[in-house]
N, C-alpha and C positions, 0 to 999 in steps of 0.2 A: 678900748678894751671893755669897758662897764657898757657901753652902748653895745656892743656883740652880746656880751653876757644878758644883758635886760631880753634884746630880742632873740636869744638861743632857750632862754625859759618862756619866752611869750609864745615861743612856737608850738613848745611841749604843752601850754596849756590850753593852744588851740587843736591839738592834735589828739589828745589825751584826757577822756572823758572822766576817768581815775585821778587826774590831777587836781587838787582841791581846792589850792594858792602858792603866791612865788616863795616859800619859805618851805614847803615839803618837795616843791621841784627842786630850791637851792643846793639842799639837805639829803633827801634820797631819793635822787634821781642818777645813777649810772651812768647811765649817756652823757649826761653832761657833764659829770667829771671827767668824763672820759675825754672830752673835746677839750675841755679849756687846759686839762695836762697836753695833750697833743699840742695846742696851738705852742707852748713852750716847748715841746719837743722840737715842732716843726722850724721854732725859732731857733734854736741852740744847730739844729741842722744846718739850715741857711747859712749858718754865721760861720761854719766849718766848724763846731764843735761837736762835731760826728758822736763822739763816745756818749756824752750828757745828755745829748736827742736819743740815742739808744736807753740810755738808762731812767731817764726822764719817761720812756713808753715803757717799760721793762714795770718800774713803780707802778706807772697808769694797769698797766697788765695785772699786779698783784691787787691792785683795790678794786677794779672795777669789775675785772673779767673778761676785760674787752683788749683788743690786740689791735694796734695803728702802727705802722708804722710810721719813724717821724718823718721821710720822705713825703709820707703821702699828701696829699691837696683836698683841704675840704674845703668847701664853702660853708655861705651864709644858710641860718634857718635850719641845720640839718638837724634830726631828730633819731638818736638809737635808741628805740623802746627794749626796755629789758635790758636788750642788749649784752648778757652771757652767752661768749663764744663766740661774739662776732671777730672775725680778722678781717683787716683791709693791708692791702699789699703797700709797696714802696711804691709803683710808680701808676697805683690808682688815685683816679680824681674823682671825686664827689662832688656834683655841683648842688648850688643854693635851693634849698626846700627839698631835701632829700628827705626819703623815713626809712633808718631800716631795722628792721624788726634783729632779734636774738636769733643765733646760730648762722649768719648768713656769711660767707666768704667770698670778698674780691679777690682774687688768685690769680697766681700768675701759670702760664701753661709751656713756658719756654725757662732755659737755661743760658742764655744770652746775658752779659752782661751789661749794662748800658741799654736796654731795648727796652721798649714800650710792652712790658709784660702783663699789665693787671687793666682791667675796665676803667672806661669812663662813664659815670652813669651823667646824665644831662641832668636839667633844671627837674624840680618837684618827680623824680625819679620812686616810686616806692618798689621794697627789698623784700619780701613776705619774710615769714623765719622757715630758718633751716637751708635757704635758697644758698646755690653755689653759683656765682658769675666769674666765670674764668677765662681767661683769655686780654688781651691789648685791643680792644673792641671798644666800639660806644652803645652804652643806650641812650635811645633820645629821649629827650624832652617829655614830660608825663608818661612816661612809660611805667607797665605794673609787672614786677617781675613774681609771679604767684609761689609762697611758702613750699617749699624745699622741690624747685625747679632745678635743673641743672642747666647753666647757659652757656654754649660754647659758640655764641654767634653775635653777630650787631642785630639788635632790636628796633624797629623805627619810632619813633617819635609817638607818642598815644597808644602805642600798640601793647596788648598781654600778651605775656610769654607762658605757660605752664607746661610740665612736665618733665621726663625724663628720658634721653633728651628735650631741651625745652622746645615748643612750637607754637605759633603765633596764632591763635585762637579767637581774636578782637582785634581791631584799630579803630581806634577812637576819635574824639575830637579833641584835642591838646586841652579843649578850654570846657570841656562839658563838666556838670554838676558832678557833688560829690567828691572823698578821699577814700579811697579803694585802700581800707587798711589789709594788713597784712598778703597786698597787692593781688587780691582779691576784688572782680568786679559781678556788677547783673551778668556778665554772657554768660551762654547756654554751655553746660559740660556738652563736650566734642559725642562722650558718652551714651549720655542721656538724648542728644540729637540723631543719633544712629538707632537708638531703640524706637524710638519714634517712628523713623523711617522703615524702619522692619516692620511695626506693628502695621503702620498702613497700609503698607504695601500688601500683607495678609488679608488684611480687610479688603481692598482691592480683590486679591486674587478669588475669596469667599464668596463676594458679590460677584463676579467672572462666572464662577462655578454654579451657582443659585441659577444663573441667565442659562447657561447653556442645560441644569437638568430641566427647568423648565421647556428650554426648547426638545430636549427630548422625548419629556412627556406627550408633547404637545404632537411629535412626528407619531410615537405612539398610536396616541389616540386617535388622528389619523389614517393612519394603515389598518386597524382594525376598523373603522368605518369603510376602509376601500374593502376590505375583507368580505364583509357583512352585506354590502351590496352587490 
């Protein structure tokens, strides 16, 4: 339990450029109270003490801000920055080295009882804030889910998802440099690349237009010479 704990705040201090040392991470850091009441919630679950794993998150709900259900599956390393407002569903799973930022919801998109309703995010998964990931899906493995995307799909492995609906804008390398906080990376806005493409294409067309008044003048000037003689 103290070995989870030591490396649930070593994560935050690698992650978290604001974090100063392991006594104001212990102390006021949300996230992480948020997890180690859940890991007792998730216990008290397990064990068929259904009501206590509800009331045990219901507490965690009141002090922290943050909504887990005790169903749910976290792994190791995970890191909820801020974290006000986040919900995670009952039968979402969070794997180890997750980040997720405040406001973000794993949700479930069915009424099914017993069914695989909520996301699975993979290894070192990051959440932007505000993001909504809904549905019995996975994301893979490094994947960056970009600040208040809506995702109603599986995402691959290394890949950015942004917008609303979300769409796949990067794939990356699983293992390349950097933490895309707030799942946020270098690619180019989808936006900013279309403007682009309009502008040049303009410039294209101008230089087009340049070539052919020149060739006009040039017929011009011509026919007045056939004129003239």
């Amino acid at each position: 339990m103290f070995q989870r704990l030591r490396s649930d705040i070593q994560c935050i201090l690698d992650r978290d450029p604001a974090a100063r040392g392991t006594w104001e991470v212990l102390t006021c850091y949300p996230g992480l109270h948020a997890l180690v009441l859940h890991r007792l919630a998730h216990g008290c679950w397990r064990h068929g003490l259904r009501w206590a794993g509800r009331f045990v998150s219901q507490v965690s709900r009141w002090l922290t801000g943050i909504e887990i259900h005790p169903a749910a599956r976290i792994g190791n390393g995970v890191f909820i920055d801020h974290g006000m407002g986040v919900v995670i569903g009952a039968t979402a799973e969070v794997g180890d080295g997750c980040t997720i930022y405040q406001g973000v919801t794993l949700g479930g998109t069915s009424l099914v009882r017993g069914a695989k309703r909520h996301p699975t995010l993979g290894r070192n998964v990051v959440v932007g804030a505000g993001a909504k990931v809904l549905g019995g899906f996975t994301v893979g493995d490094g994947a960056a889910i970009g600040s208040n995307a809506v995702v109603t799909k599986p995402v691959p492995a290394g890949a950015t998802a942004v917008g609303i609906p979300a769409r796949i804008i990067q794939a990356e390398d699983k293992a390349g440099p950097g933490f895309p906080a707030y799942g946020v990376t270098l690619a180019d806005d989808p936006v900013s690349q279309a403007m682009r493409g309009l502008i040049d294409s303009a410039a294209s067309q101008e230089h087009q237009i340049q070539l052919l008044w020149q060739a006009l003048e040039t017929l011009r000037q011509e026919r007045k010479d056939v004129v003239r003689a």
